[in-house]
C-alpha positions as CSV (number, residue, x, y, z in Angstrom):
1,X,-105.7,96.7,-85.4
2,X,-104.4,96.2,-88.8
3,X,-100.6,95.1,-89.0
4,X,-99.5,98.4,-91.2
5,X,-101.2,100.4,-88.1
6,X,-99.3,98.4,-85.7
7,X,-96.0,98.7,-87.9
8,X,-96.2,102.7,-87.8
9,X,-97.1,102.7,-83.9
10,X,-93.8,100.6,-83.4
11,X,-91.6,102.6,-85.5
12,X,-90.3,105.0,-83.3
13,X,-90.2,108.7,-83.5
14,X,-86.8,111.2,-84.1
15,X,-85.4,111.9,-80.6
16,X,-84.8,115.8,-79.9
17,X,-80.7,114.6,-79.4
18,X,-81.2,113.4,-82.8
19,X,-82.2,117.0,-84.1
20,X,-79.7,118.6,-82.1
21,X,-77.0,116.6,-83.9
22,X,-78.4,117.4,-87.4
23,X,-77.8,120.9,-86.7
24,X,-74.9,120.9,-84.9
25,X,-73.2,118.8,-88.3
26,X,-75.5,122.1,-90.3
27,X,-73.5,124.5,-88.2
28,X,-70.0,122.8,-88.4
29,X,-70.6,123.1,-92.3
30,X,-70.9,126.8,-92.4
31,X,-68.2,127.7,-89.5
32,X,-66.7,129.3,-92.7
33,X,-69.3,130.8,-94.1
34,X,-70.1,134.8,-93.8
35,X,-73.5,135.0,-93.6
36,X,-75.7,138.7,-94.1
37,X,-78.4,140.4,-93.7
38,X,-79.8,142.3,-96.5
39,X,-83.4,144.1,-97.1
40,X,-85.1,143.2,-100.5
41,X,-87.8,145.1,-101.5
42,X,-88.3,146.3,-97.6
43,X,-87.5,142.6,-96.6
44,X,-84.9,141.5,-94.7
45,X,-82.6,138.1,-96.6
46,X,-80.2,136.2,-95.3
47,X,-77.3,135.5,-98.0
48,X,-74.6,133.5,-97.9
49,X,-70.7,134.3,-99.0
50,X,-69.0,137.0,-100.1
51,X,-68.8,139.1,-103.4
52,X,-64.9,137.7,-105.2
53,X,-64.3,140.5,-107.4
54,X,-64.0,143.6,-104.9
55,X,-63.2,141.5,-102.1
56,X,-60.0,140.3,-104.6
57,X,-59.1,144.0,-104.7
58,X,-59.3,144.8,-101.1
59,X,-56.9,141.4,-100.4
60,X,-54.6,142.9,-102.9
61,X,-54.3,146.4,-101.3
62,X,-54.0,144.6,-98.1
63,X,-51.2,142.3,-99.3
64,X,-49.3,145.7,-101.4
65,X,-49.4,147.4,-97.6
66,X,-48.2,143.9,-95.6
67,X,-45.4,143.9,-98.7
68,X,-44.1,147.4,-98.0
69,X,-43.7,146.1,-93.5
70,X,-41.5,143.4,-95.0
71,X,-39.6,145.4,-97.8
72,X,-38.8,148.3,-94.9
73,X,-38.0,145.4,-92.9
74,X,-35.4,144.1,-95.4
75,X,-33.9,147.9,-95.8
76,X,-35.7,148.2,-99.4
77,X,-37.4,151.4,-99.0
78,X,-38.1,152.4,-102.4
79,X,-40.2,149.2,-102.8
80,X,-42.2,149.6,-99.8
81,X,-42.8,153.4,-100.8
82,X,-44.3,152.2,-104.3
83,X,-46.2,149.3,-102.7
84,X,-47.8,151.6,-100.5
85,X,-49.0,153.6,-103.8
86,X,-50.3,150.7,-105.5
87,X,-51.9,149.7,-102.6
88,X,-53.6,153.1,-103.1
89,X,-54.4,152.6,-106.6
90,X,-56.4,149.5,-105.2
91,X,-58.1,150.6,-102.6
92,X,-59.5,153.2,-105.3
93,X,-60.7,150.6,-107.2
94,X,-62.5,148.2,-105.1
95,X,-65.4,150.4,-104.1
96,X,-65.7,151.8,-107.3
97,X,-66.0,148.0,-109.3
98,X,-68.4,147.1,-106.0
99,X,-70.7,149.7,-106.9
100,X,-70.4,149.6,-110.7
101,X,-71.4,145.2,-110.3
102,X,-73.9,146.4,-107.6
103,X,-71.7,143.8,-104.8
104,X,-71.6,146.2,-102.2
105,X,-72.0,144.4,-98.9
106,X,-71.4,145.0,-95.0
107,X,-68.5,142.3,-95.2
108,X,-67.1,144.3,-98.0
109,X,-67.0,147.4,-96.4
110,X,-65.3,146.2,-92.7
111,X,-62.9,144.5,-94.8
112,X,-61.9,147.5,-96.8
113,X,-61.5,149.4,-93.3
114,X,-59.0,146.9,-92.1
115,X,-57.1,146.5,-94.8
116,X,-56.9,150.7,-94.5
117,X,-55.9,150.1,-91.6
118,X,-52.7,148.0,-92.5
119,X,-52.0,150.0,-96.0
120,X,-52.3,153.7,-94.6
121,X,-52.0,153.8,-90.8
122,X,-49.3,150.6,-90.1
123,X,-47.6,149.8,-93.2
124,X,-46.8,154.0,-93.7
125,X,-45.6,154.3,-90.3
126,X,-43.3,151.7,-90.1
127,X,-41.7,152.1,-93.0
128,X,-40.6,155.6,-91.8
129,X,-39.8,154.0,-88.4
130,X,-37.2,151.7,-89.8
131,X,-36.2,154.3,-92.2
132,X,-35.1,157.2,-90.1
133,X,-37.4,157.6,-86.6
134,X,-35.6,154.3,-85.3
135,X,-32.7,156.5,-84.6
136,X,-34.3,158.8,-82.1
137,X,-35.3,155.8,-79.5
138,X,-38.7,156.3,-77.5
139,X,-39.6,159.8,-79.9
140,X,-39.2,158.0,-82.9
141,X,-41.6,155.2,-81.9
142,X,-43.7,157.9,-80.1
143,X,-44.2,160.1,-83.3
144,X,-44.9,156.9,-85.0
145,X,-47.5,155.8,-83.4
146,X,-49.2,159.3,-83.2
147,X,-49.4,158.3,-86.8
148,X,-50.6,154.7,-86.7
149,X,-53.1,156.3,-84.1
150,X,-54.7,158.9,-85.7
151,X,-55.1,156.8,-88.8
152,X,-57.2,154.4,-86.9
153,X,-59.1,157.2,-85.0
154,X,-59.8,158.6,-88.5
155,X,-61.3,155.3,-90.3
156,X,-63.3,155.1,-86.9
157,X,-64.4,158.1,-87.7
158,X,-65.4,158.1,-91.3
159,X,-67.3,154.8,-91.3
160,X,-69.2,156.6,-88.2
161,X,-70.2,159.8,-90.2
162,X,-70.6,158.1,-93.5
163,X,-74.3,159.7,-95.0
164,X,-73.7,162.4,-92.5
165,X,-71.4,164.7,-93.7
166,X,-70.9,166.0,-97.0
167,X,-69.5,164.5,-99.8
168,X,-67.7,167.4,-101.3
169,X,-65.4,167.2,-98.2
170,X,-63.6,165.4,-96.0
171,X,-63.2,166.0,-92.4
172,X,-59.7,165.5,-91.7
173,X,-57.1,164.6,-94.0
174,X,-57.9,161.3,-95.6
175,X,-55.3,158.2,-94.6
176,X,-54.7,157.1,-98.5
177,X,-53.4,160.9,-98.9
178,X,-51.6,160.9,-95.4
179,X,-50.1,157.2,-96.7
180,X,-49.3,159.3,-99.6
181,X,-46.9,161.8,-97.9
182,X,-45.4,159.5,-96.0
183,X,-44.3,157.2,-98.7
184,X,-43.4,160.1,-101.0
185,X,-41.3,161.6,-97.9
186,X,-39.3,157.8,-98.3
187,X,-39.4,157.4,-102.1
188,X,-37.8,160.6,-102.4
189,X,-34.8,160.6,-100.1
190,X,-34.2,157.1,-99.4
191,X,-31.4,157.5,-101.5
192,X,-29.6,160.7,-98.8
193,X,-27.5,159.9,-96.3
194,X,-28.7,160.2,-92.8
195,X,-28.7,164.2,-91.7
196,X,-30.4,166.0,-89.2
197,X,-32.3,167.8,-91.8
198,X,-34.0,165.0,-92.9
199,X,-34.7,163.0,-89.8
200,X,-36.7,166.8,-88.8
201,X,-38.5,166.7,-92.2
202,X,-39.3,163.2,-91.3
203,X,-40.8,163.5,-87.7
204,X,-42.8,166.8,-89.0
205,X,-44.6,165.3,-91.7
206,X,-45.4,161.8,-90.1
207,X,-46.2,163.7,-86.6
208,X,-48.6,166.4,-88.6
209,X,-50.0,163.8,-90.9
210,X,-51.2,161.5,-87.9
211,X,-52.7,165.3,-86.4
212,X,-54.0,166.2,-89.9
213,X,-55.9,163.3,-89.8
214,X,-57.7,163.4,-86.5
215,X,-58.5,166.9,-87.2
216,X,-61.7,168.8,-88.0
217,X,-59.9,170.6,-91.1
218,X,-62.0,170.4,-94.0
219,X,-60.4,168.7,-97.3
220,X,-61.8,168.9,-101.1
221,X,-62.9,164.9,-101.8
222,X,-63.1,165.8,-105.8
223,X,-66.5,163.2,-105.2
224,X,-68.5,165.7,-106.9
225,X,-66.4,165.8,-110.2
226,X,-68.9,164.6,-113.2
227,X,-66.3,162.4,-115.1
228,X,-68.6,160.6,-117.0
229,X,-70.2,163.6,-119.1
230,X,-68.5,165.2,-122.8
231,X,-65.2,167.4,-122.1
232,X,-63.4,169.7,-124.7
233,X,-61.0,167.7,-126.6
234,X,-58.1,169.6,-124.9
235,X,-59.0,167.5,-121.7
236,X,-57.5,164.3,-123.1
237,X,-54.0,166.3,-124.2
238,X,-53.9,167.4,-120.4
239,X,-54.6,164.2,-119.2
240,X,-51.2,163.4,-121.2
241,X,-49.3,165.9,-119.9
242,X,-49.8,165.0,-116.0
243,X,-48.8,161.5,-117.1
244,X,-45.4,162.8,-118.6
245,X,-44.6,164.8,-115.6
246,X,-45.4,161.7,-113.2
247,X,-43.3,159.8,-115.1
248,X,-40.4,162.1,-115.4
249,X,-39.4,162.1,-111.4
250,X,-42.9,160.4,-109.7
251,X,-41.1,160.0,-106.7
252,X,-41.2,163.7,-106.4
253,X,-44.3,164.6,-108.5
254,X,-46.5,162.6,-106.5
255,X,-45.0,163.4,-103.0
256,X,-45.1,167.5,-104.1
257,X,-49.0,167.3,-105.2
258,X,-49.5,165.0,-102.0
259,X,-47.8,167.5,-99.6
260,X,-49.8,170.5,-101.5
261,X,-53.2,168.6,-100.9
262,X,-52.3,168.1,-97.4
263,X,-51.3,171.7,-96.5
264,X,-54.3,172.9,-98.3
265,X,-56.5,172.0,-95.8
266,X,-55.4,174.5,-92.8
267,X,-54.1,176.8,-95.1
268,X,-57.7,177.3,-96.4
269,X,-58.9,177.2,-92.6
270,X,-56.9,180.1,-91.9
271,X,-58.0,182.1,-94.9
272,X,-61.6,181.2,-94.0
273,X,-61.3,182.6,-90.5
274,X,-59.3,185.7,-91.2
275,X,-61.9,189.0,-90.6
276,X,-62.9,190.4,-93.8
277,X,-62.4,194.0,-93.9
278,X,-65.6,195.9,-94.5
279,X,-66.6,197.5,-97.6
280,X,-66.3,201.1,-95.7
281,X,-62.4,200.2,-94.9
């Protein structure tokens, strides 16, 4: 037996604990890492990370609705009504710049339901808990958290009937627009004294909201719009106009159009179930 032969049947061989520790360092090194699961050409990938760009936009929206907790907190209720609306304004751009880079992505999409969660369904509601509903004890928390309920049971229920339903509508009034009418309600008033009047308005529009939006009331999405073809040139000098009147009283342009959208839904249910009268009277 040659010495080289004899060297090789000395040296001895990788132990299986050896092989378990390699991995287990592997697996420390990506305790922070998202990993996925995508098909390719009919095949499934595993990629690692996350997309930055609409993942940056979803943080953002998530961090305008944490903002407007803190600034209702702090008795600053005009800041936490505009933070909920940027936080809108966000959350309507990260899915469309994910789809427009193609870095659409599982992760991206539970993310953006959490952070929906915080911006339209917690954030909303709590700001018109500490603005007027903390005075009426166990109801006010009550009809707060019929709110912060039904906007949860209604992102359940969209990312569960997404591809099902159809696009043109929604089923239920959406949470941004329910966010919407809540904030609006705050951004409007949050200058009045406290009044009886008021702390009604308040408990019916955050109680029907939080109903609205568990509801099987059928709501125009505008998804089938075709924004990207030629319009008439008079299109641009409306475009202006709507911008002037926002920016004359937004607090109360953009809580009217809200409150309009939202009582359009069972107002066109109602018209769609009344009897027609036949043609022979």
């Amino acid at each position: 037996m040659t010495d080289e032969k004899k060297s090789a049947d000395m040296e001895p061989e990788s132990s299986p604990s050896a092989n378990t520790e390699k991995q287990t360092s592997e697996d420390e090194l990506q305790i922070f890492e998202v990993v996925e699961e995508e098909l390719v050409e009919g095949a499934p990938v595993r990629r690692k990370g996350i997309y930055l760009l609409p993942n940056s936009l979803t943080t953002a929206s998530l961090f305008s609705g944490f903002y407007a907790i803190v600034s209702a907190a702090n008795g600053v209720f005009d800041n936490a009504a505009i933070a909920i609306f940027v936080s809108m304004i966000l959350d309507g751009l990260d899915g469309r710049v994910a789809r427009m880079t193609n870095t659409q992505s599982k992760f991206g999409e539970e993310y953006d339901s959490l952070a929906d969660m915080v911006a339209f369904g917690v954030a909303p509601g709590l700001v018109a808990f500490f603005w007027s509903l903390n005075n009426l004890g166990k109801v006010g928390w009550a009809i707060t958290f019929i709110y912060v309920a039904g906007a949860a049971l209604r992102l359940a229920r969209f990312n569960t009937q997404i591809g099902s339903v159809d696009k043109k509508y929604f089923v239920g009034l959406a949470s941004p627009s329910a966010a919407a009418c809540v904030a609006g309600l705050v951004w409007c008033f949050h200058q009045f004294e406290p009044s009886s009047w008021l702390t009604l308005l308040t408990m019916v529009v955050v109680g029907g909201t939080g109903i609205l939006m568990v509801s099987n009331i059928l709501y125009r999405s505008f998804k089938d719009l075709n924004l990207r073809g030629r319009v008439p040139f008079a299109a641009i000098l409306l475009v202006v106009l709507i911008f002037v009147v926002i920016a004359l009283d937004p607090a109360t342009v953009l809580f009217s159009i809200f409150l309009m959208y939202a009582l359009s839904g069972p107002v066109r249910a109602i018209f769609r179930k009344k009897p027609r009268r036949s043609a022979g009277g």
